[in-house]
C-alpha positions as a printed Julia matrix, in Angstrom:
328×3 Matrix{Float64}:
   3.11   66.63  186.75
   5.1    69.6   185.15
   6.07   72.21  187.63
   4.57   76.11  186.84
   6.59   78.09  185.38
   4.04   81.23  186.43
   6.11   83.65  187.59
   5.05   84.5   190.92
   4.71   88.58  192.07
   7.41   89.21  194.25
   7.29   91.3   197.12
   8.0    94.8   196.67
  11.2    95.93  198.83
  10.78   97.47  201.97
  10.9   100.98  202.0
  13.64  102.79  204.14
  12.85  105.91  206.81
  13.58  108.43  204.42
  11.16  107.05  201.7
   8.27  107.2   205.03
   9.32  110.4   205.08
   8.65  111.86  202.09
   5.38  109.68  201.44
   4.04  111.53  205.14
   5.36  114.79  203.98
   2.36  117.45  203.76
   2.61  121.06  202.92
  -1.04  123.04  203.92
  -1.41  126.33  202.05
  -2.04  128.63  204.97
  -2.28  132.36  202.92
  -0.68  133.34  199.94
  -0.28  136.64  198.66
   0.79  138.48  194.93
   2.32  141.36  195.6
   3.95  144.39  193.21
   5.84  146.96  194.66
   8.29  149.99  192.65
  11.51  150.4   194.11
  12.04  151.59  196.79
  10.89  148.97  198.76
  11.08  146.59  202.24
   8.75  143.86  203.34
   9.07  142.29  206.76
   7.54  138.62  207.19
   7.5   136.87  210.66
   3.64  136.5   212.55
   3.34  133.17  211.62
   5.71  131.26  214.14
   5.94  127.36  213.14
   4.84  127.89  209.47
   6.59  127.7   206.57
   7.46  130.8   204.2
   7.7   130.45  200.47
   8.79  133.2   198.3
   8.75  133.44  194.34
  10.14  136.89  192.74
   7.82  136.63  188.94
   9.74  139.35  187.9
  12.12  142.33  188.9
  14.52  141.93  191.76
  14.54  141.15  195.49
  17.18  140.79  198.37
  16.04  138.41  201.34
  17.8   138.94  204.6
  17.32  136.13  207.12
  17.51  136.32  210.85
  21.24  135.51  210.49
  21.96  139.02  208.77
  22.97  136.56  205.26
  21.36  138.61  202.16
  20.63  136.47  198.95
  19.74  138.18  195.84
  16.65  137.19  193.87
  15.56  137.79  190.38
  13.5   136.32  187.86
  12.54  132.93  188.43
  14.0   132.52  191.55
  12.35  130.46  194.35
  12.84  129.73  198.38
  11.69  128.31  201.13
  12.4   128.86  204.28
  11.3   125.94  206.53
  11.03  127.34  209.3
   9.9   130.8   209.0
  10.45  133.69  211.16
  11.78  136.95  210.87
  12.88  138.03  207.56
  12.44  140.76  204.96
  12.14  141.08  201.34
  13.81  144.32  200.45
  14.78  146.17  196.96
  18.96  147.3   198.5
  20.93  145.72  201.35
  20.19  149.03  203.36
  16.9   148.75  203.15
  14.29  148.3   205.95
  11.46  146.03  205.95
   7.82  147.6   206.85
   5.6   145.03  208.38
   3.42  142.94  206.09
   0.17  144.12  208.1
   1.1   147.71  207.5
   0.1   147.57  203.29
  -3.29  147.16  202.02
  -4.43  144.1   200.72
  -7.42  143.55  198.85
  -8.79  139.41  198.56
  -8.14  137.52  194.76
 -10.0   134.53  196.35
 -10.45  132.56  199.7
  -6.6   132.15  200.67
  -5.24  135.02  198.29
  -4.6   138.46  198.39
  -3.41  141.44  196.08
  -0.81  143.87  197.74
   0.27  146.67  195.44
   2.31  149.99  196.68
   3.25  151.32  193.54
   2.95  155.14  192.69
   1.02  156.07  189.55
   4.26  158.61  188.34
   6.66  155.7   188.29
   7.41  153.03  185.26
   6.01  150.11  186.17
   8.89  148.1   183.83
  10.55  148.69  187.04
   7.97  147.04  189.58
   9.19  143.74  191.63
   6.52  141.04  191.56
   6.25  138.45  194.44
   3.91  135.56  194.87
   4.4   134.65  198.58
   2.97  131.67  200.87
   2.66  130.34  204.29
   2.29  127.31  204.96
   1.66  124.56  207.76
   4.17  122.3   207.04
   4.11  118.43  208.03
   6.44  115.82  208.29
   4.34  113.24  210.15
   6.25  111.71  213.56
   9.5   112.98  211.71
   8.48  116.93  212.05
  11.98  117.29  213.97
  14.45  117.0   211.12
  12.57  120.51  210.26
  14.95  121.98  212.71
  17.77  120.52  211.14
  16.74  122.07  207.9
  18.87  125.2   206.75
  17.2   128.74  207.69
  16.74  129.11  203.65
  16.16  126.63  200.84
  16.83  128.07  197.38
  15.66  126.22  194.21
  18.51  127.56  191.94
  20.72  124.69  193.54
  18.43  121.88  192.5
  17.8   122.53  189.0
  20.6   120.68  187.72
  19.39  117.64  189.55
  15.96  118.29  189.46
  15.37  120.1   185.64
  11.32  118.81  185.78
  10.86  122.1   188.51
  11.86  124.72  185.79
   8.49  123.99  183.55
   6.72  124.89  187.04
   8.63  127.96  187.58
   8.09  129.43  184.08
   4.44  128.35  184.42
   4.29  130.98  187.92
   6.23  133.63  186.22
   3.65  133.61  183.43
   0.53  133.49  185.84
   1.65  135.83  188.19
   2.4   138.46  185.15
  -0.45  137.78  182.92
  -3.04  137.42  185.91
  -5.42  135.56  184.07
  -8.56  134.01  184.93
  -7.9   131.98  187.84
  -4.5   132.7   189.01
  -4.58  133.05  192.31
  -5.12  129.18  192.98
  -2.5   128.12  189.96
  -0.4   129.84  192.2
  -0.95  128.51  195.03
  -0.82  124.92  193.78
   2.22  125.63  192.26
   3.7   127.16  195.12
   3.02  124.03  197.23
   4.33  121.44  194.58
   7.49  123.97  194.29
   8.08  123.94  198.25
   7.73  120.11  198.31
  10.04  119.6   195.34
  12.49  121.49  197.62
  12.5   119.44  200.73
  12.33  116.31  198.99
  15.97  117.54  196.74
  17.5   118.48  200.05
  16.42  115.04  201.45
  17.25  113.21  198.26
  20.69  114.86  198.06
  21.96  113.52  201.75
  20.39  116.62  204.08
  23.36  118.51  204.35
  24.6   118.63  208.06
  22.08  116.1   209.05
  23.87  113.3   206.86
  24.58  111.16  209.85
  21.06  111.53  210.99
  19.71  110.37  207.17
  21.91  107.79  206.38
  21.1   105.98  210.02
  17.45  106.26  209.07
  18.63  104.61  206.05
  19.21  101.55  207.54
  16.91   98.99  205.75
  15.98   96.89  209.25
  15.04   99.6   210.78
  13.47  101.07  208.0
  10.85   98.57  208.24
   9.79   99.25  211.64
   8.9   102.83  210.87
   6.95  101.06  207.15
   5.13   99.42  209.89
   4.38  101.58  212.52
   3.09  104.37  209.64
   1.18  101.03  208.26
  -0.51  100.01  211.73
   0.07  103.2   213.97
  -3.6   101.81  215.79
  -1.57   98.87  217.09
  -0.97   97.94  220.5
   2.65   98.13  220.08
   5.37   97.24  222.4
   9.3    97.19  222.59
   9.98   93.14  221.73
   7.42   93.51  219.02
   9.12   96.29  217.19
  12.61   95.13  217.75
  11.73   91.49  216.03
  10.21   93.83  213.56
  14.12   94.69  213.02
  15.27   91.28  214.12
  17.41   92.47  217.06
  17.25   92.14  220.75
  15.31   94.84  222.52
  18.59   96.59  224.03
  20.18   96.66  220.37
  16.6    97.87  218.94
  15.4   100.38  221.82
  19.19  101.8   221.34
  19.33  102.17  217.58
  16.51  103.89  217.62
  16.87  106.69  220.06
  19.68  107.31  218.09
  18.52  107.89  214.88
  15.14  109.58  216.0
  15.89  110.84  219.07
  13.18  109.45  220.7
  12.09  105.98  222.31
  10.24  103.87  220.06
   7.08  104.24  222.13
   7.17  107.86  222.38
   7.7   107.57  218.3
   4.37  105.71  218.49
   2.58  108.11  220.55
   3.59  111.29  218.17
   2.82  109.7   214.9
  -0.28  109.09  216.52
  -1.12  112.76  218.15
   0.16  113.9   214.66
  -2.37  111.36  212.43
  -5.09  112.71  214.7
  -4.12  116.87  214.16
  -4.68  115.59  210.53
  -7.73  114.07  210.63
 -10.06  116.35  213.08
  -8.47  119.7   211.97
  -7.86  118.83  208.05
 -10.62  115.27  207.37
 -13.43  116.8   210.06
 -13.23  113.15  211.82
 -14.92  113.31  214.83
 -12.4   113.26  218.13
 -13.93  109.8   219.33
 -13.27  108.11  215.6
  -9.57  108.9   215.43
  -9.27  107.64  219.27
 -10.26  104.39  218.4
  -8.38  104.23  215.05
  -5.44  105.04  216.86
  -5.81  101.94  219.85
  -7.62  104.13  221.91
 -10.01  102.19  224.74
 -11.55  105.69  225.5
 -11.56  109.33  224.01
 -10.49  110.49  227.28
  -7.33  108.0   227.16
  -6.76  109.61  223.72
  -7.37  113.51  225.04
  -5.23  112.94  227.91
  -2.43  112.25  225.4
  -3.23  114.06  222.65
  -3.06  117.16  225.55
   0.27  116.04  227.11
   1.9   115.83  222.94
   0.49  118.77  221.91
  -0.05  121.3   224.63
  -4.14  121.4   223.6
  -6.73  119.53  223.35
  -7.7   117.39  220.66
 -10.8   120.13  219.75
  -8.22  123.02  218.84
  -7.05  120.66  215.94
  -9.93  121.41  214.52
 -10.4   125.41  214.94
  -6.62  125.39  213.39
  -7.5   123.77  210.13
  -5.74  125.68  206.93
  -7.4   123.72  203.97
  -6.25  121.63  201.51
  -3.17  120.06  201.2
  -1.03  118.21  198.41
């Protein structure tokens, strides 16, 4: 009988930790705001500790200054995130001094957008500066910690040779944020979130800077498919010798490996994908509390509140009064 020569569909390869990475990697628009200002002019940023800040200049000129004192000049087309967020200002010279955000008037484009504009009738408005900002919760699933490895600011300038597909996206907020068409308000904001993830994922692509050692560890293709498989089956009743034959290493070798490229112990991984899958889906998916407990291996919701508590510092019901709305 003549063998098949079918070919048979082979198995796609396993992805490595950076890949989980970026396929967990959420960005949740928060606020955004268009603002026009003449110079003169200084804008301090900074309530929103945790969030990320993203900052396009649509036209005119801007100088950020970071909590480091480092100034980076802005024009045109220019666009930058910076990860982390906190103190910074947005000002038209060096000199200049930033006025808090909450100081200007701002009047509502839609839901999550607002108008700011300080800009005197007597001066040419050739001149103004015009500046789509947005914060943002951002989410890297149980790998949230190489956000503090991230630099303070993230400009896109440096990826554009690499990454040439983000300048049709830049030109395309430029235009909305001058023209102010119908609808806008949430181009921009969509834009602004693909821009932002378009960032991390070049700095990731491109080796992470001083995190290399940290990246090319995760890298490693064994262990690479223990993290495919927790993020697969994060509801299993994991343990140790289970994940390290997921490697196919001894538990010492495994349980050491890992705390050294995560910088936690595999179960403690386990336990904040988990609390993190849960934030998602009661704060962002509405699922009720006792759903995602038993999705996640739960025997009882107060098993999963008890942990979800000790992770996050709240219970698992504040997840849901912190909801900021769609994500990408």
């Amino acid at each position: 009988m003549p063998l098949s020569t079918a070919r048979q569909p082979s198995a796609p390869p396993p992805r490595d930790g950076v890949s989980e990475l970026l396929l967990g990697m959420r960005l949740y628009g928060v606020r955004y705001r268009r603002m026009q200002f003449a110079p003169p002019f200084g804008i301090r940023f900074g309530g929103d500790e945790g969030r990320a800040q993203f900052h396009f200049v649509a036209c005119g000129t801007a100088i950020l200054r970071g909590q480091t004192g480092i100034l980076h000049e802005l024009h045109a087309g220019d666009a930058v995130l910076l990860p982390r967020g906190g103190v910074h200002d947005l000002v038209s010279d060096a000199d200049g001094q930033g006025l808090d955000l909450g100081g200007f008037d701002e009047a509502a484009l839609c839901e999550t957008v607002g108008s700011i504009k300080s800009c005197p009738a007597d001066t040419c408005r050739s001149k103004d500066t015009v500046i789509f900002s947005g914060c943002m919760e951002f989410d890297l699933g149980a790998m949230h910690p190489l956000i503090g490895l991230m630099p303070e600011v993230m400009l896109v300038g440096t990826l554009l040779d690499r990454y040439p597909e983000i300048l049709p996206m830049l030109e395309a907020m430029e235009r909305e944020a001058r023209t102010e068409r119908a609808g806008f308000a949430g181009i921009l904001a969509r834009l602004a979130d693909v821009v932002s993830a378009f960032i991390v994922r070049g700095w990731v692509e491109c080796g992470c800077g001083d995190a290399r050692g940290w990246v090319e560890a995760l890298r490693d293709p064994r262990l690479g498919r223990v993290i495919a498989a927790l993020h697969r089956d994060p509801g299993r009743d994991w343990t140790v010798a289970q994940l390290a034959a997921e490697m196919g290493s001894s538990r010492s070798v495994f349980a050491e490996r890992f705390l050294a490229v995560t910088g936690m112990t595999p179960l403690q991984y386990v336990t904040e994908l988990r609390m993190r899958l849960a934030a998602q889906w009661i704060g962002r998916e509405n699922m009720p509390i006792e759903t995602a407990a038993y999705r996640l291996g739960y025997g009882s919701q107060a098993a999963f509140s008890r942990a979800f508590k000790r992770v996050t510092g709240q219970p698992p019901g504040a997840a849901r009064n912190r909801s900021p709305g769609p994500s990408i």
